[in-house]
C-alpha positions as CSV (number, residue, x, y, z in Angstrom):
1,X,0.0,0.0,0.0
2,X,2.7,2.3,0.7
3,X,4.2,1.9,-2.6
4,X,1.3,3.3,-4.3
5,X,0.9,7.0,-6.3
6,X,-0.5,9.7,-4.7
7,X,-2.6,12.4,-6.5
8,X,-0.2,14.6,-8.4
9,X,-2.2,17.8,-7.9
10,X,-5.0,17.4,-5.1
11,X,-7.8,19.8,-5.3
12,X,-8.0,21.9,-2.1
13,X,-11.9,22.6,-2.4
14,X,-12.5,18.5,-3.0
15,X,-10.2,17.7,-0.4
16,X,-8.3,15.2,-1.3
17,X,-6.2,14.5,1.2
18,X,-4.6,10.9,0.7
19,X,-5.2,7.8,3.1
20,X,-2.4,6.7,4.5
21,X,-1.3,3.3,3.7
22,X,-1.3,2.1,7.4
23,X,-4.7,3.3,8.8
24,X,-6.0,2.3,5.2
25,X,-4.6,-1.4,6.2
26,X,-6.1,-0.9,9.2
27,X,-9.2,-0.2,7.9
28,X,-9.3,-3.1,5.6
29,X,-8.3,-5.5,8.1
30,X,-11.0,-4.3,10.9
31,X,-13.5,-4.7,7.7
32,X,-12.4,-8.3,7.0
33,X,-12.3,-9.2,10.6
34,X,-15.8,-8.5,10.6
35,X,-16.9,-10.6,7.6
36,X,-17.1,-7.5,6.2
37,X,-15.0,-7.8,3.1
38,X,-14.0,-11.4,1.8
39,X,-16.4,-12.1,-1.0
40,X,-18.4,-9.5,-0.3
41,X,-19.3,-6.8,-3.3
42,X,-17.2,-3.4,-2.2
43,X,-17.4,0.6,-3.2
44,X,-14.7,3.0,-2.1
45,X,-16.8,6.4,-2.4
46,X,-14.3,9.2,-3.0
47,X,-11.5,7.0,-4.1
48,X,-9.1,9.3,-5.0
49,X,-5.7,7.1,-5.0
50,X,-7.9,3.6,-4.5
51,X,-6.0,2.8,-1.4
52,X,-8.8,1.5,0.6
53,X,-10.7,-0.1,-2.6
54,X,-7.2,-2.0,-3.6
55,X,-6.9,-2.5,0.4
56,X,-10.2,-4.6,0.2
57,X,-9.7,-6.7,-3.5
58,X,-6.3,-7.8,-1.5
59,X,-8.2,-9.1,1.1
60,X,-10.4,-11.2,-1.1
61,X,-13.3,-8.8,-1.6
62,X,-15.6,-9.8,-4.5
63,X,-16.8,-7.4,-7.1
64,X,-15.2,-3.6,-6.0
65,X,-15.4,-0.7,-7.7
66,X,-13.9,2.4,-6.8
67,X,-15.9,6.0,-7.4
68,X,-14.9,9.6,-8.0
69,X,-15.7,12.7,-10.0
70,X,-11.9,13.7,-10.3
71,X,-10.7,11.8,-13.6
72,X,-7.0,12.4,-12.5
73,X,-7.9,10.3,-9.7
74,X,-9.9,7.8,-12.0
75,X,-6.8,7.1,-13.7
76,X,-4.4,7.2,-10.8
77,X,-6.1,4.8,-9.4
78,X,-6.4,2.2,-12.2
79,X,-2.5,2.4,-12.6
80,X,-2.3,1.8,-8.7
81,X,-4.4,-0.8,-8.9
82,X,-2.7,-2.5,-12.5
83,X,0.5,-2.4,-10.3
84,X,-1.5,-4.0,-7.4
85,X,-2.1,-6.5,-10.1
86,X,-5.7,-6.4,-8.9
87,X,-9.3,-6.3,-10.4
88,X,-11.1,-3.2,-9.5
89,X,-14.1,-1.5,-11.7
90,X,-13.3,2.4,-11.8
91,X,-16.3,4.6,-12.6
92,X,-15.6,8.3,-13.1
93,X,-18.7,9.7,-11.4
94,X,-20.0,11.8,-8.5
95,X,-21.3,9.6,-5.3
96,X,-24.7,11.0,-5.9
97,X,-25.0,9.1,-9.1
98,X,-24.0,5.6,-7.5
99,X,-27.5,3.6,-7.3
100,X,-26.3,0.1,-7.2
101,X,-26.2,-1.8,-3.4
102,X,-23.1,-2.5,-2.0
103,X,-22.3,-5.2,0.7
104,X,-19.8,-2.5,2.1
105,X,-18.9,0.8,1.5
106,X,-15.6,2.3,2.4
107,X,-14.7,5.8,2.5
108,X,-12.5,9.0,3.3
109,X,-14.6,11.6,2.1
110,X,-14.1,15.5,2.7
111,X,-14.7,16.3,6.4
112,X,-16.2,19.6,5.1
113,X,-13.2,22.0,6.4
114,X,-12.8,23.8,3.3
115,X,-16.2,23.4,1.6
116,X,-19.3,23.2,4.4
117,X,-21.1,20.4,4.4
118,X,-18.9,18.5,1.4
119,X,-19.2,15.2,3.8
120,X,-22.8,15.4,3.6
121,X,-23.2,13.7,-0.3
122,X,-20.9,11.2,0.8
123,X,-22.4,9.9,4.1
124,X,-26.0,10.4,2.0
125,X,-24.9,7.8,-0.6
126,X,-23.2,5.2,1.9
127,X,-26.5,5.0,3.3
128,X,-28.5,4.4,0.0
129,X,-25.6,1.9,-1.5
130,X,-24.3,-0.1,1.4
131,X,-25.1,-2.1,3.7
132,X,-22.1,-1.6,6.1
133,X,-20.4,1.6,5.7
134,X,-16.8,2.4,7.0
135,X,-16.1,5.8,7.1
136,X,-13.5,8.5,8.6
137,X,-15.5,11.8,9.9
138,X,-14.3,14.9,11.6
139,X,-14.7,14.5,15.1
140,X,-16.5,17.5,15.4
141,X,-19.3,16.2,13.7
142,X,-20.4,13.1,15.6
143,X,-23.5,14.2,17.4
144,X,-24.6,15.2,13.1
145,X,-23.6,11.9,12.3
146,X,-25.3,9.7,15.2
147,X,-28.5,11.6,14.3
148,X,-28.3,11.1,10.6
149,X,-27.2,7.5,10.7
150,X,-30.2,6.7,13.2
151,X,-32.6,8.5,11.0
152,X,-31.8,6.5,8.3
153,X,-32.3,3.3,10.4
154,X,-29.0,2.5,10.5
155,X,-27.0,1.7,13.5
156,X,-23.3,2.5,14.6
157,X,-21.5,-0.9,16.0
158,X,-18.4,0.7,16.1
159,X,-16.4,4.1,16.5
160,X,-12.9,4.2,16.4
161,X,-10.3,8.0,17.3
162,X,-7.4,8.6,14.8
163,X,-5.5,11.7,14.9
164,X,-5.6,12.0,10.8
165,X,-2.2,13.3,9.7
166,X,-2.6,15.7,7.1
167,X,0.4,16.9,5.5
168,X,1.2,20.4,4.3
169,X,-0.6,20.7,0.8
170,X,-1.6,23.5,-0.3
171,X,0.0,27.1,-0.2
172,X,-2.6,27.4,2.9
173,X,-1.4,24.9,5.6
174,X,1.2,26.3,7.7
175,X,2.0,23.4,9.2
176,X,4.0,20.3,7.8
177,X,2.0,18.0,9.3
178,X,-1.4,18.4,11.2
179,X,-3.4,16.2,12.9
180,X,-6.9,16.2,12.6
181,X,-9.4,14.4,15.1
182,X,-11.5,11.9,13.0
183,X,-13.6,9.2,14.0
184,X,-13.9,6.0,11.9
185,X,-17.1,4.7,11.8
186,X,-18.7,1.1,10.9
187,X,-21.9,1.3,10.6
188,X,-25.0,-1.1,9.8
189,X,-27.8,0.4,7.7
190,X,-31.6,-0.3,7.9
191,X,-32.3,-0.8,4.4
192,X,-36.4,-0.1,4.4
């Protein structure tokens, strides 16, 4: 996972900030741990890279398919994955337009720092396509996403703290490496 490209030119109002290799591991393994992955059909909303979609197909997910609306990202991540030497279907398209069900869903989408709300379309189309979702939110957010998830019928089995390293970017960041509090969530949705 390491050994895989980054975006070349990340767009600061999309956010794309890359997952690192490690917690995208992590990710993958807490989602296979949990019967969550091998086998199971898989969507990476927000792929950017494809880390956590190529993470899962590794593991011995079944169909995956990796989404975004950036094509730099689209073809980024079907060179990481030829290298990865594995199968994954890349569709060039925003999460909105995604109306297939997914056993699992995986995701880093924007936390909404630059552009309010940007998480919002994401967490909105986990819900409708999967039926486990993993995905990293800003901390801040938690009580919005508790309330949104529950609306839905879903149900939150797990919630796990990083500190989400985000390194200097864009002519912005001051810092060369920030941590931001995130919370990964697994959650089970209610499909009515």
């Amino acid at each position: 996972m390491e050994s895989l490209d980054p975006l070349p030119s990340p767009t600061p109002s999309a956010e794309q900030y890359p997952t690192p290799a490690g917690i995208a591991a992590e990710v993958a393994y807490l989602a296979h741990a949990k019967g969550d992955i091998d086998g199971r059909s898989v969507v990476d909303l927000g792929c950017g890279n494809g880390v956590l979609a190529i993470a899962a197909k590794l593991l011995g997910a079944g169909p995956v398919a990796g989404v975004d609306a950036d094509p730099l990202a689209i073809d980024v991540a079907r060179r990481n994955a030829e290298r990865a030497k594995v199968d994954v279907r890349w569709r060039l398209a925003d999460v909105q337009a995604i109306h297939e069900t997914f056993d699992t869903v995986l995701m880093n989408p924007p936390f909404g720092s630059q552009r309010r709300h940007a998480d919002r379309p994401f967490l909105a189309a986990a819900l409708a396509s999967g039926r486990v979702v993993y995905t990293f939110l800003n901390a801040k957010a938690e009580a919005f996403v508790r309330r949104h998830v529950e609306s839905a019928s879903g149900r939150i089995t797990d919630r796990l703290p990083y500190a989400f390293p985000i390194p200097h970017t864009f002519a912005f960041h001051r810092d060369a490496l920030r941590r931001i509090d995130v919370i990964l969530y697994r959650f089970e949705v209610g499909k009515r």
